[in-house]
MIVO-220198 format. One record per residue (C-alpha): residue in one letter; x, y, z. Coordinates in nm, 2 decimals. Each point is the difference from the previous one (the first is absolute). Layout:
<pts>
  code      xx      yy      zz
     A       X       Y       Z
...
</pts>
This chain:
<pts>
  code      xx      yy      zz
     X   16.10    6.40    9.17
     X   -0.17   -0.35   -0.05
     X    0.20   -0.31   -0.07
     X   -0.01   -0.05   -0.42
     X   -0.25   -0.23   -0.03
     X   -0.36    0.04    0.13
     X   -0.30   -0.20   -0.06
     X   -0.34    0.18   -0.06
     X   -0.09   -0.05    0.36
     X    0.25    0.11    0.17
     X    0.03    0.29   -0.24
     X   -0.30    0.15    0.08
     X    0.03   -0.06    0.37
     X    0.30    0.24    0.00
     X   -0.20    0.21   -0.21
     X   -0.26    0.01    0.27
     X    0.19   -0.01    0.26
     X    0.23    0.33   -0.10
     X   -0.30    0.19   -0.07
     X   -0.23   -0.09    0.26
     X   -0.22   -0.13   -0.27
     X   -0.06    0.36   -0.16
     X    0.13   -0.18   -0.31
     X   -0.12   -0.29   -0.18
     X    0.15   -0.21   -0.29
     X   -0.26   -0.04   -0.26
     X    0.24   -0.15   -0.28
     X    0.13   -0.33   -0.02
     X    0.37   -0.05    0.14
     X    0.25   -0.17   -0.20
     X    0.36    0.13    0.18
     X    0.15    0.32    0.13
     X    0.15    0.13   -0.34
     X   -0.31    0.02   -0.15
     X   -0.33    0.23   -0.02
     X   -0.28   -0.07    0.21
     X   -0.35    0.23    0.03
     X   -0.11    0.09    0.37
     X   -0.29    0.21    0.14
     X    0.00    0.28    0.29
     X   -0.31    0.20    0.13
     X    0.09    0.23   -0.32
     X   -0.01   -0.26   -0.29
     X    0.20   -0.25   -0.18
     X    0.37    0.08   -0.05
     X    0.26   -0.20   -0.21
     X    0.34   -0.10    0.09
     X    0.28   -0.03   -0.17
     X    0.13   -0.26    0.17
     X   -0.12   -0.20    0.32
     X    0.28    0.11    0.20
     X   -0.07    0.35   -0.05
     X   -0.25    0.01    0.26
     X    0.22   -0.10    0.28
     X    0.26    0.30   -0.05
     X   -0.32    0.27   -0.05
     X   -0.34    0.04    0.03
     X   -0.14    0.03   -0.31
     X   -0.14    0.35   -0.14
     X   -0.25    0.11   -0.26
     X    0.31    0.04   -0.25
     X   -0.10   -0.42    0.00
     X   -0.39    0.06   -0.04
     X   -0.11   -0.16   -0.29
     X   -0.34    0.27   -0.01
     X    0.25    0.32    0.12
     X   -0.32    0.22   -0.01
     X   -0.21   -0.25    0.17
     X    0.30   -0.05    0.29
     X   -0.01    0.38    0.04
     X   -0.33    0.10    0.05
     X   -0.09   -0.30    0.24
     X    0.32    0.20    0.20
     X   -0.18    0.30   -0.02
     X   -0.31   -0.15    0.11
     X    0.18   -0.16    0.30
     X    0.14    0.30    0.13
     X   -0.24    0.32   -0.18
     X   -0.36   -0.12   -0.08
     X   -0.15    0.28    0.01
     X    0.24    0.13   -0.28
     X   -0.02   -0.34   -0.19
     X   -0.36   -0.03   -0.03
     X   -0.01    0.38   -0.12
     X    0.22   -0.14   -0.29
     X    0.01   -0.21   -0.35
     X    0.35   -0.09   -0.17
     X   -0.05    0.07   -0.36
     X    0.41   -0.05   -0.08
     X    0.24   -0.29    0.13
     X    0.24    0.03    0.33
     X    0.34    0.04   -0.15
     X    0.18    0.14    0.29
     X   -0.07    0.17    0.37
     X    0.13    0.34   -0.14
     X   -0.15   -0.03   -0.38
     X   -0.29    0.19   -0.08
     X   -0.35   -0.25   -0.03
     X   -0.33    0.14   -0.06
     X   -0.31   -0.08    0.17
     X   -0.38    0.07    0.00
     X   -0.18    0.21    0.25
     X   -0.36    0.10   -0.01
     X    0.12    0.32   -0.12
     X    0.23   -0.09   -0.29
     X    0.36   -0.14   -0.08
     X    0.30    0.10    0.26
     X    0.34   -0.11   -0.03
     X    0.22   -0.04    0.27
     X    0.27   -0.19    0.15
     X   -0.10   -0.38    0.17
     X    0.25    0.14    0.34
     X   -0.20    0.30   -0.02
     X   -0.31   -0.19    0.12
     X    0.20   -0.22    0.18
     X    0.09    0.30    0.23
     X   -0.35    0.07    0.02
     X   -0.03    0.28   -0.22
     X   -0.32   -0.01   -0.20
     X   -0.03    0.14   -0.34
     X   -0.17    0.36   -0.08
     X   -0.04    0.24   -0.30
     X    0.34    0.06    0.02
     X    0.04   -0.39   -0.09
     X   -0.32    0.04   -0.26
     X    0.14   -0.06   -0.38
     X   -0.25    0.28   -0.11
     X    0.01    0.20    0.34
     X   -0.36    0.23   -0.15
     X   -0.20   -0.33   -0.08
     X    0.09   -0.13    0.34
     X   -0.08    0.32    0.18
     X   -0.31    0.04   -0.20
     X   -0.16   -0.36    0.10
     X    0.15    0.05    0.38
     X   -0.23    0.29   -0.03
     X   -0.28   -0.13   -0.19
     X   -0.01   -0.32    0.27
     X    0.01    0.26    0.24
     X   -0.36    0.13   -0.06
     X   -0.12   -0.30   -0.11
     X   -0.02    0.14   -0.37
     X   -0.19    0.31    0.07
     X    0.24    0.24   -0.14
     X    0.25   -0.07   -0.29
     X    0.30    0.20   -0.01
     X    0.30    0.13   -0.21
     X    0.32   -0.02    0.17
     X    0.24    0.32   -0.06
     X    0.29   -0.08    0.20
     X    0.06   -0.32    0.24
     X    0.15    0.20    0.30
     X   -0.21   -0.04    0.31
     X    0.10    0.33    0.15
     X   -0.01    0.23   -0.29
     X   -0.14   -0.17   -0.29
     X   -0.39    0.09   -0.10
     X   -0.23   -0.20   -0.17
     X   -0.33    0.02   -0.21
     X   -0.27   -0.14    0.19
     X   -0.35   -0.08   -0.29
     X   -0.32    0.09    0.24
     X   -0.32   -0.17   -0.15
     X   -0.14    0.36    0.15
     X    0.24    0.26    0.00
     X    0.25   -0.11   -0.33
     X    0.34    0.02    0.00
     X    0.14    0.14    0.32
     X    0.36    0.05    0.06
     X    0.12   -0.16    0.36
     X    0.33    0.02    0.17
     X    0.15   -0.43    0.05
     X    0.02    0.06    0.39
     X   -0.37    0.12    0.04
     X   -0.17   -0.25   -0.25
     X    0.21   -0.29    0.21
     X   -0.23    0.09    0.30
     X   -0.27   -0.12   -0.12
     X   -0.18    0.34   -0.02
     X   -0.13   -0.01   -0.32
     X   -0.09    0.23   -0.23
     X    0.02    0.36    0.11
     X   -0.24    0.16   -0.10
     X   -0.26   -0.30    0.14
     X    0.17    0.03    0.30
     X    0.04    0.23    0.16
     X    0.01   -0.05    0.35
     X    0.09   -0.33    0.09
     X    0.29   -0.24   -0.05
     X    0.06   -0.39    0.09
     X    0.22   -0.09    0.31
     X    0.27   -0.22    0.06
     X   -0.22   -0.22    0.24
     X   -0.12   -0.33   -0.12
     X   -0.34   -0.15    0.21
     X   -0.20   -0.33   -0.01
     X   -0.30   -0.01    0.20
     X   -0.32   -0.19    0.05
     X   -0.32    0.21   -0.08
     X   -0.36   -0.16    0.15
     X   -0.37    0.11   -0.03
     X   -0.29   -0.21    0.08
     X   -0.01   -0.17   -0.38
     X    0.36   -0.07   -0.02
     X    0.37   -0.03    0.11
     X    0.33    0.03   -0.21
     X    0.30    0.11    0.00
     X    0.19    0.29   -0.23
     X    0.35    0.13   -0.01
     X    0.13    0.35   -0.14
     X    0.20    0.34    0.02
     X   -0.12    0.21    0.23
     X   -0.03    0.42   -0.13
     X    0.08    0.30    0.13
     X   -0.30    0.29   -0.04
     X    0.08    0.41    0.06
     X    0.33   -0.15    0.17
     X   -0.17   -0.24    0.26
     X   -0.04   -0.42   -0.08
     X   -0.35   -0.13   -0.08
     X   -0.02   -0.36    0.09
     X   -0.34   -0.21   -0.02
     X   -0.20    0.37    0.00
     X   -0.18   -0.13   -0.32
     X   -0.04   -0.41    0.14
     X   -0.15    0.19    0.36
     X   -0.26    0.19   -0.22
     X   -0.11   -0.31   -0.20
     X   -0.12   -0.15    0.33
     X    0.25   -0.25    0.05
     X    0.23   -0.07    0.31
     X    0.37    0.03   -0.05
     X    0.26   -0.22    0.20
     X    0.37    0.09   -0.10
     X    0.20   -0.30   -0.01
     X    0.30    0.11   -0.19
     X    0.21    0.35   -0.04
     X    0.33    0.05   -0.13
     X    0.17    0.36   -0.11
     X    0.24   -0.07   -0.29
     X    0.32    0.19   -0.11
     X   -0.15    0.18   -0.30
     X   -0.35   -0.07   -0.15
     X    0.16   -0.17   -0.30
     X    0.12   -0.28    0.25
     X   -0.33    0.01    0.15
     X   -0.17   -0.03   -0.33
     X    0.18   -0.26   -0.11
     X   -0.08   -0.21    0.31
     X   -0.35    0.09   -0.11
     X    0.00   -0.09   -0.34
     X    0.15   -0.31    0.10
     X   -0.25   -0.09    0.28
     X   -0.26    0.07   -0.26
     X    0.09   -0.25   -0.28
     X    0.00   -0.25    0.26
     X   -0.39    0.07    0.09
     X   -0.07    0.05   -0.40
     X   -0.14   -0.33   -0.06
     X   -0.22    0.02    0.34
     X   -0.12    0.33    0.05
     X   -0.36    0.04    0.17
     X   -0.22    0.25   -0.08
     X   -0.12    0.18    0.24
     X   -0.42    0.04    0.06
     X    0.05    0.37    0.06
     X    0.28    0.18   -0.17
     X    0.06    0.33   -0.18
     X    0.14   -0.21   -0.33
     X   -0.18   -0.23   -0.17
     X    0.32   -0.21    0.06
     X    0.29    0.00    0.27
     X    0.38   -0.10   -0.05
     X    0.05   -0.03    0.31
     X   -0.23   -0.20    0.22
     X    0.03   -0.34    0.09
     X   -0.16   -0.33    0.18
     X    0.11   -0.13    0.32
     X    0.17   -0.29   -0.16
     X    0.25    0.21   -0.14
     X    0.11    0.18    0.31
     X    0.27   -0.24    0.10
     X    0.12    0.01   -0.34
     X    0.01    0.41    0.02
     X    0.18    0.01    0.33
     X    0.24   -0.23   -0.09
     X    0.15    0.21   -0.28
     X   -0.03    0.37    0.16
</pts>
């Protein structure tokens, strides 16, 4: 314990000194017994007293922005899970429910929860058919709407809306695929296997990224780029766990590009998602 009486100096020396500088007093000092504001990598906390400090490290139970405290934890140990995530209520408590925003609507789980690493899902979602239904719509970039019958993965069904074929009922597991409609398709199904590769005629170069898909039960990669005339170089592949993990890697990767896509001189679409310039590449590798 430090003698009684400490000037402001020497008070944050010890400070310093016990902490190896992770901890900074930001507040003025007046003695021991009484409150004083310091900072860590996390945010600002407030003390009690000065003294506190020297019998425990301080915790977010002293964060003046609780919320804000948290999620810069979350972010130092999970950022892929925190920048997947908005807080729409207030950090009470490590085990008390807090809702947060995800691309596909509001979950609510438990801050320890995502401390452990555990990312919220449907089973998280506050209205489990909404989230299911824009996981889904996301999924095929809007081409299909759907009505969502049951939330189970493994036995649940849904209604998928076909701009050709109407409404046509699809079991959860199938439509996850990425197959489709079935009645559009029917012989051909999207892998697990995300690609980036560089594709090169005589009138340009660029670079596109994508799932690879299986046709009649064999994988057809860069058949379509080959016939277009232009030479493929593969410079990334990667099999996922499921194609939902491999689509969401996707989907990610391409609201990176969104803002700097290139349009190809020869292409089957009149616009491409997925192809890119070559000052993007390092930015692309660096977040497979």
């Amino acid at each position: 314990m430090p003698k009684n009486r400490l000037n402001e100096v020497e008070y944050k020396q010890k400070v310093n000194d016990l902490y190896n500088g992770d901890i900074e007093v930001i507040g003025r000092y007046k003695n021991l017994s009484s409150p004083i504001l310091v900072k860590d990598k996390y945010g600002v906390l407030q003390l009690k007293q000065a003294n506190f400090i020297f019998s425990a490290r301080p915790t977010i139970k002293c964060a003046l922005n609780k919320t804000e405290y948290f999620m810069n934890q979350l972010r130092d140990k999970y950022p892929e899970i925190a920048k997947k995530i908005k807080p729409v209520s207030e950090y009470i408590a490590m085990k008390e429910d807090m809702l947060f925003e995800t691309k596909y609507g509001i979950v609510s789980t438990y801050p320890d929860a995502l401390m452990a690493g555990h990312e919220p899902n449907v089973r998280s979602a506050i209205n489990r058919k909404e989230y299911m239904r824009n996981q889904l719509r996301m999924l095929y970039d809007y081409k299909y709407d759907f009505i969502i019958h049951s939330t189970n993965r493994h036995e649940g069904k849904c209604t998928l809306i076909c701009p050709i074929h109407g409404e046509v009922e699809i079991d959860n597991d199938y439509v996850f695929e990425g197959c489709g409609c079935i009645k559009c398709n029917t012989n051909w199904t999207k892998s697990d296997t995300l690609y980036v590769i560089k594709l090169t005629n005589e009138f340009e170069s660029f670079y596109k990224l994508g799932i690879t898909y299986i046709k009649n039960g064999n994988p057809r990669r860069y058949r379509d780029y080959k016939k277009m005339g232009y030479q493929v170089d593969e410079l990334y592949l990667h099999t996922y766990n499921s194609y939902t993990e491999c689509w969401e890697k996707e989907f990610e990767l391409k609201q990176l590009i969104k803002p700097f896509l290139y349009q190809p001189k020869i292409w089957e679409n009149d616009s491409s998602t997925e192809c890119f310039g070559k000052n993007l590449l390092d930015v692309v590798i660096e977040n497979l």
